[in-house]
C-alpha positions in Angstrom: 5.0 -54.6 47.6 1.6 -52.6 48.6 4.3 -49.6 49.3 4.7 -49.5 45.4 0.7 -49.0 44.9 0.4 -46.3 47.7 3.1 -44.6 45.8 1.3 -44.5 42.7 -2.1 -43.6 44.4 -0.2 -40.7 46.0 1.3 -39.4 42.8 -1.7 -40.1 41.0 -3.4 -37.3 43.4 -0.6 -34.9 44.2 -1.1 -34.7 39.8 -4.8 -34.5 39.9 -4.9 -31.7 42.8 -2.6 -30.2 40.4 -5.0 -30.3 37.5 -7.6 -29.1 39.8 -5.6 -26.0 41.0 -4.7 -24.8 37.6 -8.7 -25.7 36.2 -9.9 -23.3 39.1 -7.4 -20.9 39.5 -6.2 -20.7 35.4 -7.3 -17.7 33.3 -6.9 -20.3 30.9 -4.5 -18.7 28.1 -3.7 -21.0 25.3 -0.7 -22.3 27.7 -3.2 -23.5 30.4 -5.5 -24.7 27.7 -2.3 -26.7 26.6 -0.9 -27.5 29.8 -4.7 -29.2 31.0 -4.2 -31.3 28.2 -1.1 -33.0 28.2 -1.5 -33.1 32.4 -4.3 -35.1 31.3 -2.2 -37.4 29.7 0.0 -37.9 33.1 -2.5 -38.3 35.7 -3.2 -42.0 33.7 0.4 -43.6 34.2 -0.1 -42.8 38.3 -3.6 -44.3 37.6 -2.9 -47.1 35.8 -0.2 -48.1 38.2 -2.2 -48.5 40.7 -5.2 -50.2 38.4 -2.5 -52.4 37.5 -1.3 -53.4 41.1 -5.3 -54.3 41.4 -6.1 -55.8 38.3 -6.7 -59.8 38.7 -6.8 -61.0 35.3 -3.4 -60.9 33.1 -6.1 -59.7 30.1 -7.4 -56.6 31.8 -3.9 -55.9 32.8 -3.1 -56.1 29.2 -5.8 -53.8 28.6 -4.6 -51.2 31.2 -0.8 -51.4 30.2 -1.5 -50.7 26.6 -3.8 -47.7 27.9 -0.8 -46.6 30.2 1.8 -46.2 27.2 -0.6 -44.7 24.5 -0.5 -42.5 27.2 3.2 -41.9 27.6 3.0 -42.0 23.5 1.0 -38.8 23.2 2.6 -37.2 26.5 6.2 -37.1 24.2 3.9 -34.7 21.5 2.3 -32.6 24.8 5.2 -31.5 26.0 6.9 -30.6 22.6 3.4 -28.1 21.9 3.4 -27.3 25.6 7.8 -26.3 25.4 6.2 -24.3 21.6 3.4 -22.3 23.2 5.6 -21.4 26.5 8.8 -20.1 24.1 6.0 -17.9 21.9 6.9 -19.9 19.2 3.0 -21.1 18.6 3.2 -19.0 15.2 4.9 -22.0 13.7 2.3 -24.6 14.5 0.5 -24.8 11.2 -1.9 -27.6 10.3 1.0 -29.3 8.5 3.5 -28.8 11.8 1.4 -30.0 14.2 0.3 -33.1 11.8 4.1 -33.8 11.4 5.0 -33.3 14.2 2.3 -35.5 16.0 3.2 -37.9 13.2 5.5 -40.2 15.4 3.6 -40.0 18.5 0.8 -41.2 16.6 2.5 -43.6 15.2 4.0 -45.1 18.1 0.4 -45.5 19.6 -0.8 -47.1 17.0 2.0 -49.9 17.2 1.3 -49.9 21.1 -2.2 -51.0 20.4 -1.4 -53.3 17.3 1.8 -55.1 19.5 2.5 -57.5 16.8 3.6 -60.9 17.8 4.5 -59.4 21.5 7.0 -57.3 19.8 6.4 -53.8 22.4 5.3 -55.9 25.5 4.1 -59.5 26.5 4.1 -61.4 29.7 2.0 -58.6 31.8 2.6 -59.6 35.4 1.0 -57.9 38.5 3.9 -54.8 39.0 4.8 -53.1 35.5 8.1 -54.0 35.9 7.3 -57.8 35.4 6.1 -57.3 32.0 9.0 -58.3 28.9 9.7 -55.6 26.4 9.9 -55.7 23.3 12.2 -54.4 20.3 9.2 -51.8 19.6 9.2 -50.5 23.3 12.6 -49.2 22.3 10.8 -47.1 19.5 8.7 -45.8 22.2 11.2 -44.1 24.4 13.6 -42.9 21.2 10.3 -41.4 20.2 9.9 -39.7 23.4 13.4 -38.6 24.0 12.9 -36.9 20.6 9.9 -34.8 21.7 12.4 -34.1 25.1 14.8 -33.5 23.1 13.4 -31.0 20.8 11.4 -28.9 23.8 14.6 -28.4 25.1 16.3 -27.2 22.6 13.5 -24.5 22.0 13.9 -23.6 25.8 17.8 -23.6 25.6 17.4 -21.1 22.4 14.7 -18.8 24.1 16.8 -18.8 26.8 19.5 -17.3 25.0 17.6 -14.8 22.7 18.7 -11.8 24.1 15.2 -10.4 23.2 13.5 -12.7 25.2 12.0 -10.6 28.3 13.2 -11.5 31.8 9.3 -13.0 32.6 9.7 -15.6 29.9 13.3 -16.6 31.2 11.6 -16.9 34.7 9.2 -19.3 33.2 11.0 -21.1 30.5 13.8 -21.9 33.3 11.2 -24.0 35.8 9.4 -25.8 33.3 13.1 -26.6 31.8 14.0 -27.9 35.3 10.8 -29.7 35.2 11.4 -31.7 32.0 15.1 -32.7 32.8 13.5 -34.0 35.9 11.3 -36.0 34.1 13.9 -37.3 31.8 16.6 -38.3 34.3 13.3 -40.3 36.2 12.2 -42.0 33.5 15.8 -42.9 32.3 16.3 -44.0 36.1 13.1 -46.1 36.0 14.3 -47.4 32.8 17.7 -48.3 33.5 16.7 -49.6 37.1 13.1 -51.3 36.4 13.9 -52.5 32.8 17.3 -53.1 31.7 18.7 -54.2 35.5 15.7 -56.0 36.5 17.7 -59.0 36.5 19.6 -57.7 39.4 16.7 -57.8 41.4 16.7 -54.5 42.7 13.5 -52.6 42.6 12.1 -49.1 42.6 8.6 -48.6 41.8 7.1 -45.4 41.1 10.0 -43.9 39.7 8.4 -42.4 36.6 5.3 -41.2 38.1 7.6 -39.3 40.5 9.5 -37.7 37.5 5.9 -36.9 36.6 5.0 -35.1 39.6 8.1 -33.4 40.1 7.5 -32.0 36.1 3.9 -31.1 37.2 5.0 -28.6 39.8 7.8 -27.2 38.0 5.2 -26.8 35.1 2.6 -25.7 37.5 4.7 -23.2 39.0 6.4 -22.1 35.9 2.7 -20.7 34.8 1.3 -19.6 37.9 4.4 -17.6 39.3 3.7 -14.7 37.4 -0.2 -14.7 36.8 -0.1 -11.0 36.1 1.2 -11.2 33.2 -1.3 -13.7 31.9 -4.0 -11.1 32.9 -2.1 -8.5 30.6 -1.9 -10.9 27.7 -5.7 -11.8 27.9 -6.8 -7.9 28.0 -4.5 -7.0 25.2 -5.9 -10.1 23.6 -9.9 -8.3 24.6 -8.8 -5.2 23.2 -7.7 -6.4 20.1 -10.7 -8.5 19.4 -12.9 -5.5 19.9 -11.1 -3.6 17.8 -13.0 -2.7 14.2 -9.8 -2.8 12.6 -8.7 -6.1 11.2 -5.1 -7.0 12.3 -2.8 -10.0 11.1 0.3 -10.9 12.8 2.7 -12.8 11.1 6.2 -13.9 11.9 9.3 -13.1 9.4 8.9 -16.1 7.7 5.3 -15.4 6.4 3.3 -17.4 8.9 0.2 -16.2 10.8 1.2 -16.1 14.5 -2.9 -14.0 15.6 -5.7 -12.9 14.0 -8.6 -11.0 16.0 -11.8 -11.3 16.0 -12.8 -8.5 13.2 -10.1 -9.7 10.7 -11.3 -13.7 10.7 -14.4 -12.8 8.5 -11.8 -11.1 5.7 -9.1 -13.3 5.3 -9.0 -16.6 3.8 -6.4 -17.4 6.4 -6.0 -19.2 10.3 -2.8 -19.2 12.8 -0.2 -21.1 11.3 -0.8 -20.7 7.8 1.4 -19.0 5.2 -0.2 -15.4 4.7 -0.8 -14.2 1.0 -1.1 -10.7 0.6 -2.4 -11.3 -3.2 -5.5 -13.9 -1.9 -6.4 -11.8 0.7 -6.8 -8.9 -1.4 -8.6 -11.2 -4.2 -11.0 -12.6 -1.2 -11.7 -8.7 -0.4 -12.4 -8.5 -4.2 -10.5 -5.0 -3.4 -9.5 -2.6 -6.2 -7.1 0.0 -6.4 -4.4 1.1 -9.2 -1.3 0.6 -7.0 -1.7 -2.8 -6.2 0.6 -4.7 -7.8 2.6 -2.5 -6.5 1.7 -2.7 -2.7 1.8 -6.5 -3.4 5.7 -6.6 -4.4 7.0 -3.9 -1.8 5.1 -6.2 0.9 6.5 -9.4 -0.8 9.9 -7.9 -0.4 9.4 -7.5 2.9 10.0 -3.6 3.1 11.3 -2.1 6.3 9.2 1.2 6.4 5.6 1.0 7.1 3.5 0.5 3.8 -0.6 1.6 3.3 -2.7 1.8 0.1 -6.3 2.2 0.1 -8.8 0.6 -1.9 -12.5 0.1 -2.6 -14.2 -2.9 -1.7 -17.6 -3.6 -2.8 -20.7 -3.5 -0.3 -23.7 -5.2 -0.6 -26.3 -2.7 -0.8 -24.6 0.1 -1.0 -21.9 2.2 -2.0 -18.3 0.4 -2.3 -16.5 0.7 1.2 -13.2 3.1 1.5 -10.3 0.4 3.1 -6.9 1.2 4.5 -4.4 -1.8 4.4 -1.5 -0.8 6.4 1.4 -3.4 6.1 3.9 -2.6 8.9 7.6 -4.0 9.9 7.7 -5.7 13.9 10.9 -4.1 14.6 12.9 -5.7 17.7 16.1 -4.7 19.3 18.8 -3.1 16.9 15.8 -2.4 14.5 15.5 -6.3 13.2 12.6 -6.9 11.8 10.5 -9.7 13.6 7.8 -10.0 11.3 5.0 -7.9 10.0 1.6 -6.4 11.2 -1.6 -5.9 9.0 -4.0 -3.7 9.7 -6.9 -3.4 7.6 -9.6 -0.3 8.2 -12.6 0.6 7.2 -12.2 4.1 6.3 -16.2 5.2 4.5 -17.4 7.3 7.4 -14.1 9.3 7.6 -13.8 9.6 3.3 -17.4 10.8 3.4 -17.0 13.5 6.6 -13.7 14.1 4.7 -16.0 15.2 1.5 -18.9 16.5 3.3 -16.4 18.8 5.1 -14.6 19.6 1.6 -18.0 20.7 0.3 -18.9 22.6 3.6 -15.4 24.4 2.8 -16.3 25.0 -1.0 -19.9 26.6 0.6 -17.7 28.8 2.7 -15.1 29.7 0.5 -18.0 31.1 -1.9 -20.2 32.3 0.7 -16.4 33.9 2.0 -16.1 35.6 -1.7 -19.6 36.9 -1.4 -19.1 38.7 1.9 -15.6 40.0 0.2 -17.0 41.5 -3.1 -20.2 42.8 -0.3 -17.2 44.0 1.5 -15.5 45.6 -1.8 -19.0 47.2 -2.5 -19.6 48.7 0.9 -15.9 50.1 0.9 -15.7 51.3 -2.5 -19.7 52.9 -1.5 -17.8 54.2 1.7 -15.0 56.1 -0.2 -17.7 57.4 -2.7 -19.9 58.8 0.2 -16.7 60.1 2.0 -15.8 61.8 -1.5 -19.6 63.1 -2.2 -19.2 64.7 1.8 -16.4 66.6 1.2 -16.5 67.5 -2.8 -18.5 69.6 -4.4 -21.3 67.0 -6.9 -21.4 69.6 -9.9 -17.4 70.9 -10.4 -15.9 67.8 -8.7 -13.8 70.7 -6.4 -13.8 70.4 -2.8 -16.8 71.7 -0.6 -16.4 74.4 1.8 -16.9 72.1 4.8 -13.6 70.0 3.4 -12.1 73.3 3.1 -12.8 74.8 6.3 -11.6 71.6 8.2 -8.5 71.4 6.2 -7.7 75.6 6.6 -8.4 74.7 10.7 -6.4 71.8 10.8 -3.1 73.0 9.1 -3.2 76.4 11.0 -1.5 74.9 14.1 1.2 73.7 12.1 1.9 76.4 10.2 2.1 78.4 13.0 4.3 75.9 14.7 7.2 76.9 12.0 5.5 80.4 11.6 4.5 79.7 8.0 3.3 82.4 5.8 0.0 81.1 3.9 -2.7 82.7 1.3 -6.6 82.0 1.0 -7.8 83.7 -2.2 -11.6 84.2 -2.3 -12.8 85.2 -6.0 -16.5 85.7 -8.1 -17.7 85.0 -11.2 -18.5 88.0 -12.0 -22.4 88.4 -13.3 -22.9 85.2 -13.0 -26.7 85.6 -12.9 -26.8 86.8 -16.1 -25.6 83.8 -17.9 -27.9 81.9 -16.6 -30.5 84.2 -17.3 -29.4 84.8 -20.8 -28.0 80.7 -21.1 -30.1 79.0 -18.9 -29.1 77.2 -15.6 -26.8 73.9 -17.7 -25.0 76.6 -19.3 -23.7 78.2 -16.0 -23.2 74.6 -14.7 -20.8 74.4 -17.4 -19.1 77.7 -16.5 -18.8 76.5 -13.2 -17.3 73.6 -14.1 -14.9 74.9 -16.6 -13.7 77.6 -14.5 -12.8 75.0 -11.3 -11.4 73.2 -14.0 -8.7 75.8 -15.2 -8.1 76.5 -11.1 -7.0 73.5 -10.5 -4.6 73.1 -13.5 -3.2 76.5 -12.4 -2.3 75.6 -8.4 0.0 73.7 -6.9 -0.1 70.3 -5.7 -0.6 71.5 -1.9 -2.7 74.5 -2.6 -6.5 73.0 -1.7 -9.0 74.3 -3.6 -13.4 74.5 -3.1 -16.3 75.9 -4.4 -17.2 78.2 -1.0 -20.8 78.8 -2.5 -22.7 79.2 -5.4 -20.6 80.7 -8.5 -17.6 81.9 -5.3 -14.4 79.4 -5.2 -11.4 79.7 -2.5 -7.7 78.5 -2.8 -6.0 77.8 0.0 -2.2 78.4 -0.4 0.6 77.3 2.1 3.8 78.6 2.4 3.5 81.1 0.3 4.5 84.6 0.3 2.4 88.2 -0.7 4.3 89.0 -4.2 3.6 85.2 -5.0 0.3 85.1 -4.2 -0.8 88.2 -5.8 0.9 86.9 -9.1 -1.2 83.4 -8.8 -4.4 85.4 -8.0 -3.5 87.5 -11.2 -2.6 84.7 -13.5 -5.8 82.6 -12.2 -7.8 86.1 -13.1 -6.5 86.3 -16.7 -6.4 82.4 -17.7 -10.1 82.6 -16.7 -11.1 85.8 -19.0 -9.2 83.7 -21.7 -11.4 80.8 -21.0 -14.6 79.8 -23.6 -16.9 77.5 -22.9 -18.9 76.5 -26.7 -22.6 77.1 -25.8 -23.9 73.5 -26.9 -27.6 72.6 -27.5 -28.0 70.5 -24.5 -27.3 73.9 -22.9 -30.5 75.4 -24.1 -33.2 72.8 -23.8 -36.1 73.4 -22.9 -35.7 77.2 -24.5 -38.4 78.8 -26.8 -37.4 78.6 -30.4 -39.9 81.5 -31.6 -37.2 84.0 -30.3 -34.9 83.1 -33.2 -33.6 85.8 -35.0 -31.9 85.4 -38.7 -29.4 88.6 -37.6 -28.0 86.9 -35.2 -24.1 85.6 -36.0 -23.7 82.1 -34.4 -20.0 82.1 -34.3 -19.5 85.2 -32.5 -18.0 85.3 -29.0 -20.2 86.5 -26.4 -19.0 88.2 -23.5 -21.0 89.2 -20.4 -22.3 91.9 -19.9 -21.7 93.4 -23.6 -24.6 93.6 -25.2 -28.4 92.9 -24.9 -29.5 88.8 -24.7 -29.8 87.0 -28.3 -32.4 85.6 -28.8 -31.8 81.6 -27.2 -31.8 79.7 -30.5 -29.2 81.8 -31.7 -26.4 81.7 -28.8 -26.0 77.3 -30.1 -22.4 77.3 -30.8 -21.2 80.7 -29.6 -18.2 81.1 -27.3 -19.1 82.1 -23.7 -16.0 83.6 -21.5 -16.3 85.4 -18.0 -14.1 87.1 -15.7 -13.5 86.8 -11.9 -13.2 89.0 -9.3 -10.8 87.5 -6.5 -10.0 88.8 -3.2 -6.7 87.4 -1.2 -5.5 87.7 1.8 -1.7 87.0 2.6 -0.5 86.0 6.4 3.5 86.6 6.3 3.9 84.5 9.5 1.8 83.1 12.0 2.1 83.6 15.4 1.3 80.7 17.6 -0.5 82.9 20.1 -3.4 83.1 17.4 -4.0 79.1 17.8 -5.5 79.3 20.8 -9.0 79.8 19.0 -8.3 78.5 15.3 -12.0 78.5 14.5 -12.5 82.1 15.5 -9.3 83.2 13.7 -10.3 81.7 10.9 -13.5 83.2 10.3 -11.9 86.4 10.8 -9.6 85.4 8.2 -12.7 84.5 5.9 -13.6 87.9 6.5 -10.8 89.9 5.3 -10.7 87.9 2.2 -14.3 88.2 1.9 -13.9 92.1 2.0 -11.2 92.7 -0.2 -13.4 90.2 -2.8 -16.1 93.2 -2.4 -13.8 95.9 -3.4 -12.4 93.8 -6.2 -16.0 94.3 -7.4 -16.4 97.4 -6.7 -13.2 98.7 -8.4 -15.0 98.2 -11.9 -14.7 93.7 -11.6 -12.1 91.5 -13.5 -9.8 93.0 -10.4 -7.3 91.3 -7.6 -7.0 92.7 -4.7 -5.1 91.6 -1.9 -4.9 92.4 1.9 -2.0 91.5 4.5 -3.4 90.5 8.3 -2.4 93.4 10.5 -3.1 92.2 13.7 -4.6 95.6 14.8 -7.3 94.9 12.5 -8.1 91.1 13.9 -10.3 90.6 17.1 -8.2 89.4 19.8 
């Protein structure tokens, strides 16, 4: 029977070349780390087969036999955590699972190497099949039909999770091939080399062949598609060099990953039962909502959940800490389990608040420029209003005046508008200064501009032209009523008093007072002979006006073509019939039509 040991030697290296091709060419994911192991476990019943064939003494055969099913023992619990780790079901290998579930095999391999009274094997002979089983052996292979039995029901139930990706079908469909060939051998070798073996008919090798033909399927079920395993180990790089600390835990609470940032943090490994509560009493975190976070987490809540707390630093500042608690949503929006993030938020909170406090800077600095800007507009307006208004009567200037008169000229000769520009005097003006002082005809001056511009209209423009002469300029407005504006403008000004006050007279000399001198008397110019200056305090001071208008019935838009030019000329005929107002005795209106004889061209 030297066939029987070449076919154990030969199975014995098909497995090791296979250990050696996945130890060389694995990128040793925690299946190939699991895989190695259990193949481990195989490549010593080929071996020990053959040993056996060799062995000369009935002890040392013994030995080797008891070696060869402890063996067999622990391969039952390698395939049930190889069958786990290939589904993606290693979240549920706690420290409890894998120590209940390794529970039998262990078991069993302990009774292998106590073999009380013969009760698993006696009688070793040279060929396996010459040894005498047992009661207990039967433990041994109910034992590892269980393990069988159980990997493939996890690969029959992956298999029809229709969320299981068409890669893992690919995979869990050889090494399911794989372990029903391993069955049906080792029930074959079973029913042929143990129970028949009275018949006399004998087949060696038969297990170690179910081994081999499980090794490739195996071997090929995890090499087949190695690309994937690369993507899985760089998603698993990325992860681990992630700062933030993430959890993954299935829908029943258990840990299924944990990368490399969140180890230090949690109290918690794979396969352990998270606890939201300890992990947050671990972090020493504090935070008013967290009872609250706690519950909504507990109750497994389908939309994403955050709170953020302090954590306490050594040396520092406490730390700013997002805990983001989020639903794994399959198909048809199930739920799956839950993700925890955990992220160390200080450096954002603090550019947060240095950029907060940059804004506050800006917003006051942004005020600053405004009320600057306020000031400079409102200082603006006020130089714009000192450039066209007279500083002592408040009146327009005669540049405004001129500007305006030249401006609206073109449209009033557009409609052929009739206008009016009335030029009047105070008349003797230079002698209330002289007999007043200079604030006393300020106040004259302002008085009378005051009365003008109660006595206009709204469109009519008025402006002190120079010294103690004013102009009004008057659109749309015909001869009859001009002359009666100029004539009511002449007697509301002779009706006018202005109260002779002492600011008026500072300055004065008081030796010129005189005791004959009545202080409420009304003084008008050019009466009498100059009081003495301590004597006019409190007298009534009125003037009259001499005003010269001149009345354009309708413009003619051939004039425009020079409005300056026609305006001065305008100027002039007011100015002239001003003059013999004066002349005719003062306190006169006189009023000239343009006759376009009299104009230049």
């Amino acid at each position: 029977m030297m066939y029987g040991i070449w076919i154990e030697f030969i199975d014995y290296l098909i497995l090791l070349s296979l250990f050696i091709l996945v130890f060389i060419r694995g990128s040793f994911t925690a299946l190939h780390r699991i895989y190695l192991l259990f193949h481990l476990f195989m490549l010593n019943w080929p071996l020990g087969q053959t040993v056996l064939y060799m062995a000369e003494t009935a002890e040392y055969r013994h030995y080797i036999l008891k070696i060869m099913y402890i063996c067999l023992s622990v391969l039952g619990f390698g395939w049930y955590v190889f069958s786990v780790f290939l589904t993606g079901r290693s979240y549920i290998l706690s420290k409890k699972h894998l120590f209940l579930a390794a529970l039998p095999s262990l078991s069993t391999a302990a009774i292998i190497v106590w073999n009380p009274n013969g009760l698993f094997v006696k009688g070793t002979g040279a060929r396996l099949m010459e040894s005498q089983y047992g009661p207990l052996f039967w433990l041994l292979v109910v034992v590892l039909l269980g393990y069988m039995a159980r990997a493939i029901q996890m690969m029959l139930r992956t298999l029809r999770d229709p969320e299981s990706t068409p890669h893992l079908r690919k995979q869990v469909q050889m090494a399911q091939r794989g372990l029903i060939l391993f069955v049906m051998f080792g029930l074959a070798d079973i029913t042929v080399n143990v129970i028949f073996r009275s018949s006399g008919m004998v087949i060696p090798g038969l297990l170690s062949m179910g081994m081999t033909l499980s090794g490739l399927y195996f071997v090929i079920a995890i090499q087949r598609n190695r690309l994937f395993d690369l993507v899985e180990i760089a998603q698993q790089d990325v992860i681990n060099s992630m700062t933030t600390g993430i959890v993954v835990m299935n829908d029943e609470g258990i840990v299924a990953d944990i990368n490399r940032a969140m180890r230090p943090i949690v109290p918690f490994r794979v396969g352990d039962r998270f606890d939201m509560r300890a992990m947050l009493r671990s972090m020493r975190a504090v935070a008013e909502q967290t009872e609250l976070f706690i519950e909504w987490h507990e109750a497994k809540a389908q939309e994403r959940l955050e709170i953020e707390v302090l954590v306490p630093a050594s040396g520092q500042a406490k730390r700013h800490v997002v805990i983001v608690s989020a639903p794994i949503e399959a198909k048809k929006h199930q739920s799956t389990g839950r993700v925890i993030t955990v992220q160390d938020v200080t450096d954002y909170r603090m550019l947060l608040e240095a950029t907060r406090r940059q804004n506050e800077t800006l917003q006051t600095q942004n005020k600053e420029l405004l009320m600057m800007q306020e000031e400079l507009s409102a200082a603006n307006r006020k130089l714009e209003r000192m450039a066209v208004t007279d500083g002592l009567t408040g009146c327009f200037n005669r540049r405004y005046l001129m500007g305006k008169i030249e401006s609206e000229l073109p449209k009033l000769a557009a409609n052929q508008s009739s206008f009016a520009i009335m030029l009047f005097d105070i008349d003797l003006f230079k002698k209330v200064n002289d007999t007043f002082g200079h604030l006393a005809g300020d106040a004259v001056l302002v008085r009378t501009a005051q009365k003008i511009q109660q006595l206009i209209g709204p469109n009519d423009v008025l402006a002190r032209y120079g010294g103690e002469e004013f102009t009004v300029f008057m659109p749309h407005i015909t001869s009859e009523h001009a002359i009666a504006m100029a004539e009511r403008i002449r007697h509301e000004i002779e009706r006018n008093e202005v109260i002779v006050s002492e600011r008026h007279l500072v300055g004065s000399d008081s030796d010129q007072i005189k005791e004959n001198v009545d202080p409420q008397s009304t003084a008008a110019i050019g009466e009498s002979a100059s009081p003495p200056l301590a004597l006019l305090q409190g007298m009534k001071l009125s003037v009259t006006v001499s005003l010269g208008v001149v009345v354009e019935r309708k413009l003619n838009p051939s004039r425009m073509k020079e409005p300056a030019n026609y305006l001065r000329q305008l100027m002039a005929v007011a100015d002239k019939s001003l003059y013999e107002a004066k002349n005719a005795g003062r306190n006169q209106v006189v009023c000239s039509e343009v006759k376009w004889e009299n104009l230049e061209p």
